[in-house]
ROLO-216712 format. One line per 4 residues: their letters; for each residue x, y, z of N, C-alpha, C. Coordinates in steps of 0.05 Angstrom, whole numbers, plus 5000, padded with zeros to 4 digits. Layout:
REM residues N
a> X,Y,Z,X,Y,Z,X,Y,Z  ...
This chain:
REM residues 332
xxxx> 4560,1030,8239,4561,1032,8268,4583,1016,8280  4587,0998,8269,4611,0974,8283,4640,0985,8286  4638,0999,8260,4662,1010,8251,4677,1032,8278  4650,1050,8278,4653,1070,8305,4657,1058,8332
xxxx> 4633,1041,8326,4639,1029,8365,4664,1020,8368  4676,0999,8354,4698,0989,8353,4726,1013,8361  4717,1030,8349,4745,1049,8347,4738,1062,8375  4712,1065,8387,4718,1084,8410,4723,1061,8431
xxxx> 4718,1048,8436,4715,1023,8452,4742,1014,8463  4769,1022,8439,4786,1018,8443,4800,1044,8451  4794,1072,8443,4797,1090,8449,4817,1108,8423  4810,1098,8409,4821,1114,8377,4809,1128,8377
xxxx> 4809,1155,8387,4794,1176,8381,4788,1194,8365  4815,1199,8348,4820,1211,8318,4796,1193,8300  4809,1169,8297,4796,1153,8279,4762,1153,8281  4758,1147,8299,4722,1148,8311,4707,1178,8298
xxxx> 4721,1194,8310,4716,1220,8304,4711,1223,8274  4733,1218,8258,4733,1223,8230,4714,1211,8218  4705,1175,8225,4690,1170,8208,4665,1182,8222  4659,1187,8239,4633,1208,8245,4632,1226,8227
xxxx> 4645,1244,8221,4658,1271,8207,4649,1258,8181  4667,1240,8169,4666,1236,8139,4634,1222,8124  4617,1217,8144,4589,1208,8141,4585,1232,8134  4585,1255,8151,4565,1282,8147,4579,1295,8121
xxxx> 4602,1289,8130,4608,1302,8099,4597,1288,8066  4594,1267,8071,4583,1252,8047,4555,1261,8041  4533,1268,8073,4508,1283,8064,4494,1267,8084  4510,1248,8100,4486,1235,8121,4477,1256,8136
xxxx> 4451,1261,8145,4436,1284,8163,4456,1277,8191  4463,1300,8202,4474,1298,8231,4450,1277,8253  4423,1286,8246,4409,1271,8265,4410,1249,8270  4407,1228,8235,4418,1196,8229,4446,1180,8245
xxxx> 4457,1211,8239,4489,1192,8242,4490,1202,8287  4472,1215,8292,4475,1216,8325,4458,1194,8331  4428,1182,8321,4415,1163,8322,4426,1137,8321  4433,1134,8291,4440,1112,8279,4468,1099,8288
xxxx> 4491,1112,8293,4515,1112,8299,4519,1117,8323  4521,1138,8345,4529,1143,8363,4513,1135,8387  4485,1133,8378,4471,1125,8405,4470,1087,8405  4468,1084,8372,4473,1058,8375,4494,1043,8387
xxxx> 4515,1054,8385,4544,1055,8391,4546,1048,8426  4531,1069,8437,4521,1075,8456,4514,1063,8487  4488,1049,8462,4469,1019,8470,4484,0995,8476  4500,0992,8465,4514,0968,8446,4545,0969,8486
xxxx> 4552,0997,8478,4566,0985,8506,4558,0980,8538  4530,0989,8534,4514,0977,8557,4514,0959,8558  4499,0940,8535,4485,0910,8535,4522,0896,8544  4545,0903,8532,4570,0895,8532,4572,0896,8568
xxxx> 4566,0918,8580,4578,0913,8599,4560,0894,8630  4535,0900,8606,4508,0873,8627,4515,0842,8624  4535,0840,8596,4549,0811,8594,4565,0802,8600  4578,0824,8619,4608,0821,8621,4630,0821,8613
xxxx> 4619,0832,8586,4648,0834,8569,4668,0859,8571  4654,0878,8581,4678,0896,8586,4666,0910,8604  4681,0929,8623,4689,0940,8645,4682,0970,8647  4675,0975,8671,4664,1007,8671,4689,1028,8666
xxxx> 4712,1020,8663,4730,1035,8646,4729,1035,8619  4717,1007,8609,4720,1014,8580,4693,1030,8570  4677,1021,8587,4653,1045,8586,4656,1084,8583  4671,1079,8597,4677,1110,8609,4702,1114,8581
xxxx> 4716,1109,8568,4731,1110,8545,4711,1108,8525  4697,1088,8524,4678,1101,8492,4657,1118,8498  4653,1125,8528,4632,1148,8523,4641,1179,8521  4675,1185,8527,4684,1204,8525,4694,1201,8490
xxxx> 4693,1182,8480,4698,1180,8449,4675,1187,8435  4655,1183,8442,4629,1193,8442,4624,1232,8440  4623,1234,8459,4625,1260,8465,4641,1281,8439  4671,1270,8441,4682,1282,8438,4664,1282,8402
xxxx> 4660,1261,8389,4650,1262,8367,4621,1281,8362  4612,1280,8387,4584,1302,8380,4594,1333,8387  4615,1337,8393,4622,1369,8391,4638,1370,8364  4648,1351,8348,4648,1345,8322,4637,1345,8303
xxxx> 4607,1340,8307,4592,1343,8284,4573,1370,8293  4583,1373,8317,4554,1408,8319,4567,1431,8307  4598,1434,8292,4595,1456,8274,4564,1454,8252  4552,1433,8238,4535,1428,8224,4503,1443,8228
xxxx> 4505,1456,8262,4474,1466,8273,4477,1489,8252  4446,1504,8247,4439,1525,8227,4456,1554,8248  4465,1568,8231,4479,1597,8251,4456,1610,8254  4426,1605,8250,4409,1622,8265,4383,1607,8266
xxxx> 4377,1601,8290,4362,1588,8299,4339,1592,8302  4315,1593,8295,4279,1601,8303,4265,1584,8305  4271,1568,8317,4253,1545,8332,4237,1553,8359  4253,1572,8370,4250,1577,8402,4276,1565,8414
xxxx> 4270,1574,8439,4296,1575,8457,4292,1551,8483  4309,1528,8490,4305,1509,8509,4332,1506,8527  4324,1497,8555,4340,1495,8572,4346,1459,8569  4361,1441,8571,4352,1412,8569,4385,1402,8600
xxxx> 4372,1390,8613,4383,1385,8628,4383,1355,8643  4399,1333,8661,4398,1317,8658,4376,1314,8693  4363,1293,8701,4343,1292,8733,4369,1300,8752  4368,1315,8763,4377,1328,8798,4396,1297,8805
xxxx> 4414,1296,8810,4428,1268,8819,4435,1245,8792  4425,1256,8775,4440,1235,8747,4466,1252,8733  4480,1232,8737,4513,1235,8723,4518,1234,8695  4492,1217,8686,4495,1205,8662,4488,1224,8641
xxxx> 4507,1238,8633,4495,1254,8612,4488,1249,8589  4511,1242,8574,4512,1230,8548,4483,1236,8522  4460,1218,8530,4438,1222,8516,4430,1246,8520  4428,1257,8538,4422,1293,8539,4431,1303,8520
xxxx> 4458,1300,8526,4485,1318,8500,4477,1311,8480  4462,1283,8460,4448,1275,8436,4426,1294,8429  4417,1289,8454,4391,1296,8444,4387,1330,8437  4408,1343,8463,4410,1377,8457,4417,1382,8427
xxxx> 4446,1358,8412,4455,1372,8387,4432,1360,8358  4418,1342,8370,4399,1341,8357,4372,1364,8350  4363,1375,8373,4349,1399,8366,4360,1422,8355  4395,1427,8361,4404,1445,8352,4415,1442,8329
xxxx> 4410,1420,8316,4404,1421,8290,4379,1419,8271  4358,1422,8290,4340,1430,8283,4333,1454,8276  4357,1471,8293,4340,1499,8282,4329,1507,8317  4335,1495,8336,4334,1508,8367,4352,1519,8381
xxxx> 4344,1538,8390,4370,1547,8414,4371,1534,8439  4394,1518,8440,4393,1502,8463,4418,1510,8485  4407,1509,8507,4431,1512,8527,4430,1490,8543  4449,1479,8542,4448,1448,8546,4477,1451,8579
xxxx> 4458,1442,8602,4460,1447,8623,4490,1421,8634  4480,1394,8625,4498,1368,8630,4489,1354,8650  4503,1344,8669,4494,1325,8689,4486,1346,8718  4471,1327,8728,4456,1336,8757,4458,1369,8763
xxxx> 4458,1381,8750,4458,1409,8753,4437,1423,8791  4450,1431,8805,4425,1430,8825,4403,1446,8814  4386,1444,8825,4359,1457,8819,4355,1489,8824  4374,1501,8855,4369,1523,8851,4383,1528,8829
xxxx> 4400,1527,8812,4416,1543,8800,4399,1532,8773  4391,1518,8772,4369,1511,8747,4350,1535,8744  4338,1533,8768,4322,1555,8774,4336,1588,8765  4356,1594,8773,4363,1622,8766,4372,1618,8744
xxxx> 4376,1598,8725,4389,1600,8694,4368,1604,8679  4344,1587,8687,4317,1600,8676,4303,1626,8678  4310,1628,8703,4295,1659,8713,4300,1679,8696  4338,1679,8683,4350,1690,8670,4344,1696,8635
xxxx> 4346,1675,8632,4350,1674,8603,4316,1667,8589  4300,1654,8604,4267,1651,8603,4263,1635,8575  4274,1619,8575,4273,1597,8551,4233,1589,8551  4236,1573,8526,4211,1564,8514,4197,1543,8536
xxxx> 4226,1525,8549,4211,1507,8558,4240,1496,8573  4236,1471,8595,4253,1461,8610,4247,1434,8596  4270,1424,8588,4272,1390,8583,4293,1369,8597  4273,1356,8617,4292,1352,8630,4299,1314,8619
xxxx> 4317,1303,8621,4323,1277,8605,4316,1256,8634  4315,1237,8638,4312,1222,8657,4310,1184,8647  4330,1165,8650,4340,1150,8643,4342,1125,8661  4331,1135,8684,4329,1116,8712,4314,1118,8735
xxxx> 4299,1109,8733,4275,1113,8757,4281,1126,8786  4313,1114,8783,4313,1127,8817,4320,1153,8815  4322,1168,8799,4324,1198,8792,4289,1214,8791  4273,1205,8789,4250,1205,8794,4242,1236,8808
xxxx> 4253,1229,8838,4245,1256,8861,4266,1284,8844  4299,1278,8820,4311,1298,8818,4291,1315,8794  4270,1294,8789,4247,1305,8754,4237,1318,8774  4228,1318,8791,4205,1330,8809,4213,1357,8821
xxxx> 4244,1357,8832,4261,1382,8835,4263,1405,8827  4263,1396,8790,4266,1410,8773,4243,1420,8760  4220,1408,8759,4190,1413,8762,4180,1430,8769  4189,1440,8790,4185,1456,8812,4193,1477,8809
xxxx> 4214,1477,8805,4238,1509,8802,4226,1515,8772  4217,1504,8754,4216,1512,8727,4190,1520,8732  4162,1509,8743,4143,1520,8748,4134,1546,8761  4159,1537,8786,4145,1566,8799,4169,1584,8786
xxxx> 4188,1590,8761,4193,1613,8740,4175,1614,8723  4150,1598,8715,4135,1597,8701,4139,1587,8669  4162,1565,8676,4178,1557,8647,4160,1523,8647  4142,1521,8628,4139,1489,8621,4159,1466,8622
xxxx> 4149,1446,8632,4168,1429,8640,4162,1405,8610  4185,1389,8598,4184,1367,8578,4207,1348,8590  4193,1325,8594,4208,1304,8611,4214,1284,8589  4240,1273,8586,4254,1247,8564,4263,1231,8580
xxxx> 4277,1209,8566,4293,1187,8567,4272,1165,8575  4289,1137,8569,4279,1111,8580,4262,1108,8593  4264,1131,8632,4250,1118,8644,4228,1137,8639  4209,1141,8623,4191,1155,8619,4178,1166,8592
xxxx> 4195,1169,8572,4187,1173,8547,4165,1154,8542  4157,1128,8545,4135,1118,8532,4119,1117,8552  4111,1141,8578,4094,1128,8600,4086,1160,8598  4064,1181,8587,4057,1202,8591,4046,1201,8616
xxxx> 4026,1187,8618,4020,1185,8656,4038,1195,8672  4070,1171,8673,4086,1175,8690,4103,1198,8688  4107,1206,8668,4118,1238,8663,4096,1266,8684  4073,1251,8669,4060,1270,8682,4052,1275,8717
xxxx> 4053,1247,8728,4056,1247,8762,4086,1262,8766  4104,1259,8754,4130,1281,8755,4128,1300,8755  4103,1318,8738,4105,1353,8741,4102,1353,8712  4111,1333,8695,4112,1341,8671,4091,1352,8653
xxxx> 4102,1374,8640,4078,1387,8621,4066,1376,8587  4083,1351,8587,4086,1343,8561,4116,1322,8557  4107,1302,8542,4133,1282,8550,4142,1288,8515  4176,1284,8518,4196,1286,8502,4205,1261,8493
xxxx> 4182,1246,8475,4184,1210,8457,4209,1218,8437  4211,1239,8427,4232,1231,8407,4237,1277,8389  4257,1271,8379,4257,1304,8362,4225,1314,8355  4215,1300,8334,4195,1309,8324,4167,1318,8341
xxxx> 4171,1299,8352,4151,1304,8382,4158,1331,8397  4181,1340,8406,4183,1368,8421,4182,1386,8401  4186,1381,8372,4184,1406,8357,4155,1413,8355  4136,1393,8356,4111,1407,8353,4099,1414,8377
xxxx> 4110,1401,8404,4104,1408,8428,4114,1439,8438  4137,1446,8430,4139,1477,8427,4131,1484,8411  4124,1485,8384,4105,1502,8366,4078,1505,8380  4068,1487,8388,4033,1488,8409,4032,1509,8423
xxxx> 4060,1499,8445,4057,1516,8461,4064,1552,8458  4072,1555,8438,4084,1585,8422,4058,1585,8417  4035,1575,8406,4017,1586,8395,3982,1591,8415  3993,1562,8444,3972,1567,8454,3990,1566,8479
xxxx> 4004,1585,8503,4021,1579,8524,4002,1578,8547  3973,1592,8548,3959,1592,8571,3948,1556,8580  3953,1549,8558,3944,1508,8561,3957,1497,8581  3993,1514,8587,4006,1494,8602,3997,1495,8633
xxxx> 3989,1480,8645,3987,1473,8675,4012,1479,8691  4025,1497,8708,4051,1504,8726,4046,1500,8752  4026,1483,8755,4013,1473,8786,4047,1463,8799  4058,1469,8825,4072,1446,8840,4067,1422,8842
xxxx> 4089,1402,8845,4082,1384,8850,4092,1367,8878  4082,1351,8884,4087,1343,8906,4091,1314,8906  4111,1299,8922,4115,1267,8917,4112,1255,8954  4104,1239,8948,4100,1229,8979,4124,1220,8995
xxxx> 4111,1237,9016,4132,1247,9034,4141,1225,9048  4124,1199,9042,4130,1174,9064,4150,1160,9044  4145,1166,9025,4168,1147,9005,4186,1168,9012  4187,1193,9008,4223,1202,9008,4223,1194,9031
xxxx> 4219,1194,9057,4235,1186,9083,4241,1160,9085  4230,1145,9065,4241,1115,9055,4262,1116,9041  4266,1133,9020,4284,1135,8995,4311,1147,9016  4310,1160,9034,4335,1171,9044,4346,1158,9060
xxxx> 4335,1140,9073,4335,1112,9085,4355,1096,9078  4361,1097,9051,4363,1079,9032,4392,1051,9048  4408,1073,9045,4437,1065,9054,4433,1055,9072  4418,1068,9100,4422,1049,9123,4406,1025,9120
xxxx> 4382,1030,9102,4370,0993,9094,4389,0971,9091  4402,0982,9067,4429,0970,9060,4448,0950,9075  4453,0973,9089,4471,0964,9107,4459,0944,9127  4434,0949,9142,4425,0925,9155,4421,0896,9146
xxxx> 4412,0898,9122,4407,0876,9097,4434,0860,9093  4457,0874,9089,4478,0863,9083,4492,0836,9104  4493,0854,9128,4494,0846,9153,4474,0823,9147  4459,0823,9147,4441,0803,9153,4443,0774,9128
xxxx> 4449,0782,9104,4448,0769,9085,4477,0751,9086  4500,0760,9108,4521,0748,9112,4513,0722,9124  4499,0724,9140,4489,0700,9149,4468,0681,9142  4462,0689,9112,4448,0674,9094,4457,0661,9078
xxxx> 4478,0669,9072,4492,0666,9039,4514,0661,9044  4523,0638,9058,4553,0625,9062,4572,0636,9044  4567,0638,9015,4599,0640,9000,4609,0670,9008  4586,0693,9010,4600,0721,9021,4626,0719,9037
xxxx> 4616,0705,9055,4643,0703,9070,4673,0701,9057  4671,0689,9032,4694,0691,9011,4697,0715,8986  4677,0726,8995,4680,0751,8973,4704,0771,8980  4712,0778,8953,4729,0803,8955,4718,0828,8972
xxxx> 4736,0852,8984,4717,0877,8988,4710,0891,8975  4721,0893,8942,4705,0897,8923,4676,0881,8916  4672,0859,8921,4659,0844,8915,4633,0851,8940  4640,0856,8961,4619,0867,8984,4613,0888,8976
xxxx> 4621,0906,8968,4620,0930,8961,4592,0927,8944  4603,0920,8926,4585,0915,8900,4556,0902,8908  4558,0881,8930,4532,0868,8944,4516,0892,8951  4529,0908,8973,4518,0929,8990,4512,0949,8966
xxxx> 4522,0955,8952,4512,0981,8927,4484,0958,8909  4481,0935,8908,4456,0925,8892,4437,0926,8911  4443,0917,8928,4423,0925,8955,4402,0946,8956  4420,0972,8958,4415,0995,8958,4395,1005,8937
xxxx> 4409,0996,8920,4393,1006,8881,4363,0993,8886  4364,0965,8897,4333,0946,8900,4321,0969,8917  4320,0980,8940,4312,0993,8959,4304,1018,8939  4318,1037,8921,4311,1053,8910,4295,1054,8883
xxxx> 4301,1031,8872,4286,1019,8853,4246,1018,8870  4248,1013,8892,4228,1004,8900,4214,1029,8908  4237,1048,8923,4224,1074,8928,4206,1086,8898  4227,1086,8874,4211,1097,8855,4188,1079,8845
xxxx> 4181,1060,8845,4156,1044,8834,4138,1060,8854  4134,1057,8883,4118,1078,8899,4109,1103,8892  4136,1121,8877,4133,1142,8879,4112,1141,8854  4104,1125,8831,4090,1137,8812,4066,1104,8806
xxxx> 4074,1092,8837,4049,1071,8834,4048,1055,8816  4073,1042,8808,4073,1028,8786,4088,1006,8799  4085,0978,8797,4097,0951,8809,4121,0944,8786  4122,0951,8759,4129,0940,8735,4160,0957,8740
xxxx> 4169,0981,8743,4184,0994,8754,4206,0974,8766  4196,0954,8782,4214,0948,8810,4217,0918,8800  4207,0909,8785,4201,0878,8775,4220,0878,8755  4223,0908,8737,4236,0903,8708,4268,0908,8718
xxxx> 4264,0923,8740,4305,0922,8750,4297,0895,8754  4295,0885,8774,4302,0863,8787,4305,0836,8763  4291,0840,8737,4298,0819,8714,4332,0829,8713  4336,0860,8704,4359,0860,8693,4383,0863,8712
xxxx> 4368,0866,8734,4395,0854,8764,4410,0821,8757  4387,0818,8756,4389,0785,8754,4405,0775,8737  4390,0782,8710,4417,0783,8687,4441,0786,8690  4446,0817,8705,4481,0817,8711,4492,0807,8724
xxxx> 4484,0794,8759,4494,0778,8767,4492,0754,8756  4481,0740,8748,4482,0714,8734,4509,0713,8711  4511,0738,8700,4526,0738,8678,4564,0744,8689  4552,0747,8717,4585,0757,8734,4591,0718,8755
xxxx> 4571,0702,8739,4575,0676,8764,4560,0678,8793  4545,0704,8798,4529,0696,8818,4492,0682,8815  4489,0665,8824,4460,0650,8821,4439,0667,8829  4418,0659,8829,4393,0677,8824,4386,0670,8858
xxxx> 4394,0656,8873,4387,0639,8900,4408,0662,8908  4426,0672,8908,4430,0698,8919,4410,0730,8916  4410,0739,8894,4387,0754,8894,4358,0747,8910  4352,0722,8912,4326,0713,8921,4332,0722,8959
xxxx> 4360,0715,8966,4364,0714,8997,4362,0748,9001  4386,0757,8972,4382,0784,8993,4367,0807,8997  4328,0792,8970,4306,0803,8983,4294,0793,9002  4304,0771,9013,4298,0763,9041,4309,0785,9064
xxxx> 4335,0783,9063,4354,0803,9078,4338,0832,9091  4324,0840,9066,4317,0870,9064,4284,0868,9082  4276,0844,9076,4243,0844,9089,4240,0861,9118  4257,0840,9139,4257,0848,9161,4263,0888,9160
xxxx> 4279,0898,9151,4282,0930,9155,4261,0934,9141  4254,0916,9114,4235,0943,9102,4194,0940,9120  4193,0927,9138,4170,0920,9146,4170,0943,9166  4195,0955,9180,4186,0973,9201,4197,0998,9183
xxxx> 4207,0998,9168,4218,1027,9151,4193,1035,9136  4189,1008,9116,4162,1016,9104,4146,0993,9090  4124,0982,9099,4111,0964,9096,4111,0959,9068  4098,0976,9049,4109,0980,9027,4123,0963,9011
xxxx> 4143,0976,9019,4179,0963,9011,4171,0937,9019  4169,0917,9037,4157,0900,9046,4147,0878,9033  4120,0885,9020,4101,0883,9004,4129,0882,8976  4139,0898,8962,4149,0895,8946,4170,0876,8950
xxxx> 4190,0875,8966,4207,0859,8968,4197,0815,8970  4165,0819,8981,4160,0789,8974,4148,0789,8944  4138,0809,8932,4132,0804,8909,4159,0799,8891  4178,0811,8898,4201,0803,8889,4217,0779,8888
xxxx> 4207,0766,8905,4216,0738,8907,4203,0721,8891  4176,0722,8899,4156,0700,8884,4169,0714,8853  4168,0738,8834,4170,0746,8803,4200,0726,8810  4220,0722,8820,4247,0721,8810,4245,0681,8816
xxxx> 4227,0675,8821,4220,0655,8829,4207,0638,8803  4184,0655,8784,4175,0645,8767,4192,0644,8730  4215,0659,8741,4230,0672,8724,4236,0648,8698  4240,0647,8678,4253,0621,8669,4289,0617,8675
């Protein structure tokens, strides 16, 4: 794995590629070397860029080194597929493809027909690609809570075509509950898990539930909110937090966009009633600014900042934002 990360990281893309290539050719299973190698690879420049060590450019260079290596190893899928047929697509508003694109050439080397959609695809057109082609099932990937309402989008349009919904990634693979307050018909933990979850359903399809779903309407008119919270918070946190006044406008920028994310972070813990949601960003907020030189006595002010808007926007938020103080308070 070192070998790879290293080479895309810097942006050797021949080289990265090849030794991807020259694993499979030796006999490593394509699945191992997308697991073991590329997602690890993956991982590895996240945690890099939560430390500070490199930059959302160098991000964006090894994840197109990335890429380019998994349309590299998918000559290797079977030329005829009978697994069943899947749509896999990334939540309504997520950019982040990447693990999608794993996970599609992973089934399609299983032996699935996959039509692998990419980032934020809108929903009507989700909707008519299914209508169309009437796949086994909708898998939709989801990696961040505040994508939450785009699971629910897609929920919807796949239900009322009458296509089963299978919900993945981070923010939900180990929470069937919380998959399931999304619409979801069945959560997507890992390959082996959807292969038998479409075999079930091939053998028993009347089981699946295509009910709509519905998310509370008081949180989206909070969640759309979001920006102008922000912005009042900011304003307000100027006159909390003396050193702002010396910040770059990149550096405001960046205040007013964490702002925002806390506010949405908070909308999604609401949306599926979970407190742990809004507590577990706010550890790894903390982390990053700490790891960029800002103190945790900033984060602490500018869930102060946010109280006053979020008490008349939404009590709620409110409620969350002092529990957020006291958790970042007991923190070690």
């Amino acid at each position: 794995m070192d070998q790879f990360h290293e080479r895309a990281l810097t942006g050797r893309t021949s080289e990265a590629v090849r030794f991807a290539v020259d694993l499979l050719d030796s006999g490593a299973p394509q699945e191992r070397i997308i697991t073991d190698v590329l997602a690890r690879s993956q991982r590895e420049v996240g945690d890099q860029w939560q430390r500070d060590e490199i930059s959302v450019a160098d991000e964006h260079v090894a994840t197109g080194v990335t890429e380019t290596a998994l349309y590299a190893l998918s000559p290797s899928r079977p030329d005829e597929p009978n697994l069943g047929r899947v749509v896999v697509a990334c939540a309504e508003g997520d950019w982040h493809s990447i693990a999608s694109h794993m996970f599609s050439e992973q089934l399609r080397a299983a032996g699935v027909t996959v039509s692998f959609l990419g980032a934020s695809t809108p929903s009507g057109e989700v909707a008519r690609f299914i209508e169309r082609y009437r796949p086994d099932a909708l898998i939709v990937t989801c990696n961040l809570p505040i994508f939450f309402s785009g699971v629910v989008s897609l929920a919807n349009v796949a239900h009322d075509v009458g296509v089963p919904l299978l919900v993945g990634g981070r923010a939900v693979a180990n929470s069937p509950q919380r998959a399931s307050r999304l619409g979801s018909n069945a959560v997507a933990k890992d390959l082996n898990d959807v292969l038998a979850t479409l075999a079930r359903w091939r053998e028993s399809p009347d089981e699946v539930d295509l009910a709509p779903v519905s998310l509370d309407t008081r949180v989206a008119a909070f969640e759309s909110q979001s920006m102008d919270i922000a912005q009042a918070a900011h304003a307000r946190l100027s006159t909390l937090f003396s050193p702002i006044s010396r910040y770059t406008p990149r550096q405001r920028d960046r205040t007013l966009e964490d702002l925002r994310y806390i506010v949405l972070f908070m909308a999604a813990s609401e949306y599926v009633d979970e407190t742990s949601i809004f507590t577990e960003f706010l550890a790894w907020l903390d982390n990053v600014l700490q790891s960029r030189g800002v103190p945790r006595a900033a984060l602490v002010l500018g869930l102060e900042a946010l109280i006053p808007e979020l008490h008349s926007a939404d009590p709620e938020g409110g409620r969350l934002a002092q529990l957020g103080v006291e958790f970042l308070s007991n923190l070690g």
